[in-house]
N, C-alpha and C positions, 0 to 999 in steps of 0.2 A: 484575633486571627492574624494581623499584621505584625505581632509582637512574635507569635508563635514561630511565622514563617521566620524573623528578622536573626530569630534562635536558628534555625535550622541553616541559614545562612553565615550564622555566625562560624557554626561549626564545620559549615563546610569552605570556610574561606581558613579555618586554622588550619583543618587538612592539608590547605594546598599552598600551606605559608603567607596566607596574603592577608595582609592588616587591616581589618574592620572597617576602621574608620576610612581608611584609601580607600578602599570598594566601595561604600556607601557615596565618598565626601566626591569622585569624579563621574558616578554615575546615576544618568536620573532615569526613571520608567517611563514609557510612553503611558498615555491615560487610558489608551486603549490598544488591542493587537488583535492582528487577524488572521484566521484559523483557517486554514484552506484544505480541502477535503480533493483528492483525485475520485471523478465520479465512476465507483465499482458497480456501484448501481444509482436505481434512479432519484430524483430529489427528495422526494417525498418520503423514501427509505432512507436514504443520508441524513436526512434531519430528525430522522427516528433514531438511527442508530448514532450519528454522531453530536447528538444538541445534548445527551448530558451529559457527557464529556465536555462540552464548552463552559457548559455551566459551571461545572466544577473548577475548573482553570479558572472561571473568571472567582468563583467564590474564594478558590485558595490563592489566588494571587492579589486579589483585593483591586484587580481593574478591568474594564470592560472587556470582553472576550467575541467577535464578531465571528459566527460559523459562514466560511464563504465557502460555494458550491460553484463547480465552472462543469461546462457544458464538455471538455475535453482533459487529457491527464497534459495535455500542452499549460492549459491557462492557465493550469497552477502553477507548472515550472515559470510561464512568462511572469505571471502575476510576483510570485515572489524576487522574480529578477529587478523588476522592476519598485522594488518595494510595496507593491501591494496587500502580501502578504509576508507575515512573521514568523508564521510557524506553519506546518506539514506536514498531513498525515499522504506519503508518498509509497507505491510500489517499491521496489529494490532499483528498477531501470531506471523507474522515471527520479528517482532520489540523486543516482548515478550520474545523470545529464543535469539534475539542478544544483547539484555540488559543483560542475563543470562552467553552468550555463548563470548560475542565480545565487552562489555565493552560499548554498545552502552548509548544514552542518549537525549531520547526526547525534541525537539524544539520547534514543531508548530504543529500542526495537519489542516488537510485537511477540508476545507468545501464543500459540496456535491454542484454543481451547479445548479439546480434544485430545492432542498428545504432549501436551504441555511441552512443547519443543519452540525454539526461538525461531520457525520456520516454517514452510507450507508445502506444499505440493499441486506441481502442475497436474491439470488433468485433460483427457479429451472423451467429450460424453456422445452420445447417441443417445433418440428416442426410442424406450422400452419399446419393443415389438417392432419393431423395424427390420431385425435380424441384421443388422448393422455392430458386429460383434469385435470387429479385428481391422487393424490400420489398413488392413488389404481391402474388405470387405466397403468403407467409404472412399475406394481410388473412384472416379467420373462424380462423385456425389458433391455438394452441395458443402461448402465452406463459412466458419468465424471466425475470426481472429477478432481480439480487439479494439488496443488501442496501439498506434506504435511502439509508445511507450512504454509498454507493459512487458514484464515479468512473463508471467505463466501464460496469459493469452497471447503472444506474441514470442517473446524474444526466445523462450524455454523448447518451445515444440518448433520454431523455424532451426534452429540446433537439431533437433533430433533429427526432424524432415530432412535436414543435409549432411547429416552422416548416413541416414540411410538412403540416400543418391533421389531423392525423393523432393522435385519443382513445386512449391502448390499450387503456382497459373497452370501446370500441364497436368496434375495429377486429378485436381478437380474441373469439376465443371463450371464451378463458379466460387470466385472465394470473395470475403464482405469483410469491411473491418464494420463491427457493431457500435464500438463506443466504448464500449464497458460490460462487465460481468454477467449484470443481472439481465443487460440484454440480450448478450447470448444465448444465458441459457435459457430465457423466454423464447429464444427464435426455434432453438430446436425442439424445447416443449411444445411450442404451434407448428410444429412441421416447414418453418420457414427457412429453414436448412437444416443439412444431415450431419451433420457433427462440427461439433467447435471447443478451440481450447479455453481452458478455464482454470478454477483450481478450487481445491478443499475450502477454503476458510470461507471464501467467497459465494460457494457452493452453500453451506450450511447456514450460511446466515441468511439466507431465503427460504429455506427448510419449514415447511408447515404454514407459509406465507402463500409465496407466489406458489412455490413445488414442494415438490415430496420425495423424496430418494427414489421411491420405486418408479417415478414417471423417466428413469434415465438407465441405460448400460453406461457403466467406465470404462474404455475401452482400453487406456494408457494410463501411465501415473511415472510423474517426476520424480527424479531425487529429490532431497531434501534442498527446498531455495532457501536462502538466509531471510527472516521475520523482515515485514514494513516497517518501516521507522519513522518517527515523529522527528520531523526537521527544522532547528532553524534557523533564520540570518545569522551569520557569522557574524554580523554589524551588530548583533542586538546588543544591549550589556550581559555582561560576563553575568552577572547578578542576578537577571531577570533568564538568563541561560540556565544557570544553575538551579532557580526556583521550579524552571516550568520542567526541568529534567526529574525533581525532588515529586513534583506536583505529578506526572506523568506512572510516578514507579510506585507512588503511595497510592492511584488510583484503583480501590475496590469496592466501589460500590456495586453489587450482586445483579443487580437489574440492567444498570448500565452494560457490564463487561457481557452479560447475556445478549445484549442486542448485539454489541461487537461482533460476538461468538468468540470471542479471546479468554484468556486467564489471567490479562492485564499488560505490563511490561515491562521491560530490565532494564539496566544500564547498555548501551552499544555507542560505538563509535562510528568513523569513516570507513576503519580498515575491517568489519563485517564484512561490506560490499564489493569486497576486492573479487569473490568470488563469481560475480556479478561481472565485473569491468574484464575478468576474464571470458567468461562468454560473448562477451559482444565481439574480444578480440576475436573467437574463436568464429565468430558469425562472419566477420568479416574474411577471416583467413577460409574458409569455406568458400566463400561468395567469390572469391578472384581465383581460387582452384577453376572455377565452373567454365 
């Protein structure tokens, strides 16, 4: 296995002009690295969905692989700041602040299992039978947002809500940030609020678990956001950079990428998320019009 990789290393250090031996002879692997998950959903489903993914990292890279899980999409940007973590599987926002915040350094980006697109879509759901059909129809009701962090629970539909002159302290009756995904949409499947934002990818990888399509109306849907990306230290070795980018795009084991709900993932860089660091700008330039 380590010869195999040491090849594919080989090859990709000829690509990019750089001498074997220099790569190897100034850089050494940590014996172990840690895999930080933003929590979409709850633990219990993160280590379903993302423990054989780790696996496989730690079997193709030949060192120990540690899946760490944090209670918010913060402690993985702090945790990685901080060295605590190596690598990260990040939103596009929260990726955006830990590139800013934590030294991070895009790898691969996510492809959506369903439309085979490097990207996802915001959503905003209601519970079936609610008659809760249209952005008008939840004004005084009941709110989710996620995490600040976040892409499509957050940062996606606070954009839209401000182009269309649309407060959510005044439009709703109450608005909640949940945490993460799967809590969402658990609150509005129990009737514990009336609509929240969320998105496709996130949405179906609970599909036939916690819900079922038909327990929801989509009331909205995003453009196309750019795919999550697996992040990481800029500090790591270039080498061990390289491996777990090789390691990430070769990953297709069937069972795995099913719990994902992905079709795997590509080559991506920093300047993906440009389109990203533009809405925020846009959030902000919003928010001082008001």
């Amino acid at each position: 296995m380590k010869m195999s990789l040491i090849k594919k290393l080989t090859a990709s250090a000829l690509v990019l002009g750089l001498s074997v031996s220099s790569m190897f002879a100034q850089e050494k692997w940590p014996d172990k690295i840690t895999f930080g998950v933003i929590p979409v959903a709850g633990s219990t489903s993160m280590k379903e969905n993302f423990g054989p993914l780790a696996d496989y990292l730690a079997k193709t890279l030949g060192i120990k692989v540690e899946l760490k899980l944090a209670g918010d999409y913060t402690g993985i940007i702090t945790g990685m700041q901080h060295k605590h973590i190596d690598v990260a599987y990040f939103g596009p926002k929260s990726y955006v602040e830990a590139a800013k915040r934590a030294n991070a350094e895009a790898l691969v980006v996510e492809v959506d299992g369903e439309s085979g697109l490097p990207g996802y879509n915001g959503t905003i759901i209601t519970k079936k039978g609610s008659n809760l059909k249209s952005l008008a129809d939840i004004k005084g009701k009941t709110w989710a947002f996620t995490s600040s962090q976040s892409t499509s629970g957050t940062l996606v539909p606070t954009v839209m809500f401000s182009k269309k002159g649309i407060d959510p302290k005044k439009y709703f009756s109450k608005v909640i940030y949940s945490g993460g995904h799967e809590a969402s949409i658990l609150a509005v499947k129990a009737g514990k609020v009336d609509a929240a934002s969320t998105n496709n990818l996130d949405f179906n990888r609970g599909v036939g678990k916690q819900w079922s399509r038909d327990d929801f109306n989509i009331i909205w849907t995003s453009d196309l956001i750019p795919g999550a990306p697996m992040a990481a230290r800029k500090d790591l070795p270039t080498s061990l950079k390289m491996a777990l980018k090789g390691a990430f795009v070769s990953y297709n084991d069937k069972e795995g990428l099913k719990r994902l709900k992905n079709r795997g993932f590509i080559k991506g860089d920093d300047s993906v998320y440009n389109p990203v660091r533009d809405l925020i700008k846009l959030k902000n330039e919003l928010k001082n019009k008001k």
